[in-house]
C-alpha positions in Angstrom: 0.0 0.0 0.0 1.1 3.2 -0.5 2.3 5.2 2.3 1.6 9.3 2.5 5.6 9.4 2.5 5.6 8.4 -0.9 4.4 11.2 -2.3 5.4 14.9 -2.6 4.3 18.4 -4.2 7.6 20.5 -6.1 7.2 23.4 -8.1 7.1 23.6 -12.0 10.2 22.4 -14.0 10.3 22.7 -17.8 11.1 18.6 -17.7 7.3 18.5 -16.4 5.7 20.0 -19.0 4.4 16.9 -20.9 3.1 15.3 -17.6 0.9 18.9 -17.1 -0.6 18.3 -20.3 -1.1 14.5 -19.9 -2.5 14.7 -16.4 -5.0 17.3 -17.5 -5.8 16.0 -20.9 -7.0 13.0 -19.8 -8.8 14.3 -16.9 -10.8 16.9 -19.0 -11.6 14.8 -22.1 -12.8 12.1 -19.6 -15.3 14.5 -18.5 -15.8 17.5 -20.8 -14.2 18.7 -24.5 -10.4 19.7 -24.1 -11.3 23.6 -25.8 -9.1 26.2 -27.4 -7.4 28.2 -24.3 -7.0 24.6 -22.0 -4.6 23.5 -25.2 -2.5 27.1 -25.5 -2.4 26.4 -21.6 -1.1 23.0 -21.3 1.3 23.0 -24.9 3.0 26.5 -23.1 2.2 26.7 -19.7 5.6 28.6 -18.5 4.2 31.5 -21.2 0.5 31.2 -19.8 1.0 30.7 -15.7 4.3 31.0 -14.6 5.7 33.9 -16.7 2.0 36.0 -15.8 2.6 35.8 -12.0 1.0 32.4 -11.8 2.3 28.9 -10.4 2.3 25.1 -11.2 2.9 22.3 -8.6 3.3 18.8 -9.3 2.2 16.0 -7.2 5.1 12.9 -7.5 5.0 9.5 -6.3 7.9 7.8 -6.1 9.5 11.0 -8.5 7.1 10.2 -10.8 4.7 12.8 -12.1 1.1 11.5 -10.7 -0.9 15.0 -10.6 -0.7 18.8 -10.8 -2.5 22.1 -9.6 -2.3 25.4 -11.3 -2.7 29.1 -9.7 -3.5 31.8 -12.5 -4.0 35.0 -12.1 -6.9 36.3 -12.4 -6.6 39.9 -12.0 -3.9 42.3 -9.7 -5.5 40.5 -6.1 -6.8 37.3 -7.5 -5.0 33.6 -8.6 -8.2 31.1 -9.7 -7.1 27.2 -9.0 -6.9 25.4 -12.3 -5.6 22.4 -13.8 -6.1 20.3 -11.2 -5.8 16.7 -12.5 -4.7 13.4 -10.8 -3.8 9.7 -12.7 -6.5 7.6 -12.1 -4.4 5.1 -11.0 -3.8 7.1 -8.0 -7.0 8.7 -7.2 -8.2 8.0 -3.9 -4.7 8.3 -1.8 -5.6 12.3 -0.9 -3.2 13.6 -3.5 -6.1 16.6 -4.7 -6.0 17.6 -0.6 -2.6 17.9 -0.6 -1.9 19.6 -4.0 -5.3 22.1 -3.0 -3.2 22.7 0.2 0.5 23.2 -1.3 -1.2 25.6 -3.5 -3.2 27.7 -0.7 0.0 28.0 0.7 
């Protein structure tokens, strides 16, 4: 079973980039259409968060990429929390708590 200590939340690397788009791909087509401005976010997401004041994190388990959060601003005051997505395969194990809590923080 897979113990709490298995997992941990690090900021946005470039060498994540493709997991950001896989995690959230597959989590948006599996319940809605993946639309115009979710693909210029998740093929250039340094350009479209980071860069604008924004923030990714990335949940890993064992050092391997199993979900992320994004923080985007909004406006001057205001970051929305987007691009959540966690693999299927590891749903259930409190990964969305702790990635919604890394990124309050």
């Amino acid at each position: 079973m897979d113990q709490q200590s298995d997992f941990r939340i690090v900021e946005f690397t470039p060498k994540y980039s493709e997991a950001f788009k896989r995690l959230n791909v597959e989590w948006i087509t599996q319940h809605w259409e993946l639309e115009a401005a979710d693909e210029k976010t998740l093929d250039r997401p340094t350009e479209h968060v980071i860069d604008k004041g924004g923030a990714i994190l990335i949940a890993l388990h064992q050092n391997n990429p199993v979900g992320s959060v994004a923080l985007i601003p909004y406006d001057n005051s205001t970051l929305e929390l987007a691009k959540m997505a966690v693999s299927p395969e590891i749903q259930g194990k409190g990964i969305g708590l702790m990635l919604g809590e890394a990124a309050l923080e």
